[in-house]
N, C-alpha and C positions, 0 to 999 in steps of 0.2 A: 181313545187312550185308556179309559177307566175299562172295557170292555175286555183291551188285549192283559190288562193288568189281571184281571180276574179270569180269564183263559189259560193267564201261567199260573195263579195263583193253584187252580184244579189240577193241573197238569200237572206240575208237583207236586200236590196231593196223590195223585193217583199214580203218579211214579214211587213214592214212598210208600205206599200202600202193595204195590206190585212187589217192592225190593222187600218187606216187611213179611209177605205168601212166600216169597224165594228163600228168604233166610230162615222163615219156620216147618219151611215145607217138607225137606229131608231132613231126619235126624240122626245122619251121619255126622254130624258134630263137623271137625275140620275138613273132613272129605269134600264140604262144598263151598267151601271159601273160596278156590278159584272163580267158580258161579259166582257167586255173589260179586266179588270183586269187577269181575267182566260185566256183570247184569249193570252193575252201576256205573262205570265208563260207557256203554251205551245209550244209558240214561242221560249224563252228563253232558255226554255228545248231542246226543236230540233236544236238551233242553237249553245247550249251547247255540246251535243251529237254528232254534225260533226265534232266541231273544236277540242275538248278533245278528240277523236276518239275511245268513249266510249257508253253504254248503260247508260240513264238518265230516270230516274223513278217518273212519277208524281201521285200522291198517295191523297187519300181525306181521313182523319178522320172526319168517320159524328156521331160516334157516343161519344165521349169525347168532346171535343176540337174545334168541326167543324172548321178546320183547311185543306187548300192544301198544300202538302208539299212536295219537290224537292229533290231525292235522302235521306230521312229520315228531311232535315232540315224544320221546317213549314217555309212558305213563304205567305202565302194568309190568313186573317181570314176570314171566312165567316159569314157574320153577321146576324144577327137577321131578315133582312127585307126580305135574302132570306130563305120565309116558307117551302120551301119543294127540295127536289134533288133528281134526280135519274140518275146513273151514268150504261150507257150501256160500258162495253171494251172490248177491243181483250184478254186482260189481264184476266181477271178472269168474265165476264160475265156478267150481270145484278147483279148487287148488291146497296142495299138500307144500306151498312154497309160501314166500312173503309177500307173493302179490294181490292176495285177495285183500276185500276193502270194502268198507259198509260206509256209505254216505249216507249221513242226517240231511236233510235240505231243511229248509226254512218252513214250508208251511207245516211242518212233524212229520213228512212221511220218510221213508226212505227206500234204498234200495234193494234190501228185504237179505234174508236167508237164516243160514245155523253155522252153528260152532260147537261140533260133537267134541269130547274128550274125555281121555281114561284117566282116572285118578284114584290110588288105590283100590287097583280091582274093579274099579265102580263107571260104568260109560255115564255122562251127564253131558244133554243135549242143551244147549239155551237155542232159541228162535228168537228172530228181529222181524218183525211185521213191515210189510213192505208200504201198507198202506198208511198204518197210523206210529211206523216206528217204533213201538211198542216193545219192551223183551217180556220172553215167555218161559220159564223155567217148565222144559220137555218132557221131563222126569231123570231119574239116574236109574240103570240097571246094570246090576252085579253080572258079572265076568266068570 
């Protein structure tokens, strides 16, 4: 018990640490708050998914509601400024609709891929590590 306590206690260290490079890393100022906001529901998600000791399912409706949404409930709108998405997963593949989907599983890993998108001119890439779950802030490049 003391063991798994101190395996989360790291893992969100290290998750905050990760969120803490993503929000310093571009200094486009607002331009990357969608990242961020998304980096942290995948966080959330995976650190949901160890501690519930369940599969957690992060889900985009892009075509009603542009909405992320966390085992069914929305959690993220996506707004207007980000013009375009494209979501690569381990889940269901390249899709430009609301069916793609990132599953956290319980021992941290998941089932991997990206979530490109344009926002102000600017493409920002986030990566989900398939192996250890992890998000990776890709870079942003100007348009």
């Amino acid at each position: 018990m003391l063991e798994m306590i101190v395996v989360l206690a790291i893992m969100a260290m290290a998750t905050t640490g990760g969120l803490v490079f993503l929000t310093n890393h571009n200094s486009q100022g607002s331009d990357n708050v969608f990242a961020t906001q998304l980096a942290q529901v995948f966080a959330d998600a995976r650190l949901s998914a160890i501690k519930d000791r369940r599969d957690v399912v992060v889900s985009f409706d892009l075509e009603q509601e542009r909405r992320v949404l966390v085992d069914g409930r929305p959690l993220l709108a996506i707004d207007g400024s980000v013009q375009s998405i494209s979501i690569l997963s381990g889940k269901k593949g390249t899709s430009p609709s609301a069916k793609a989907q990132f599953v956290f599983l319980p021992e941290g890993s998941s089932t991997g891929g990206r979530v490109t998108f344009t926002q102000a001119a600017t493409q920002h890439t986030l990566a989900v590590n398939w192996l250890t779950g992890l998000v990776a802030f890709e870079g942003a490049t100007h348009k």
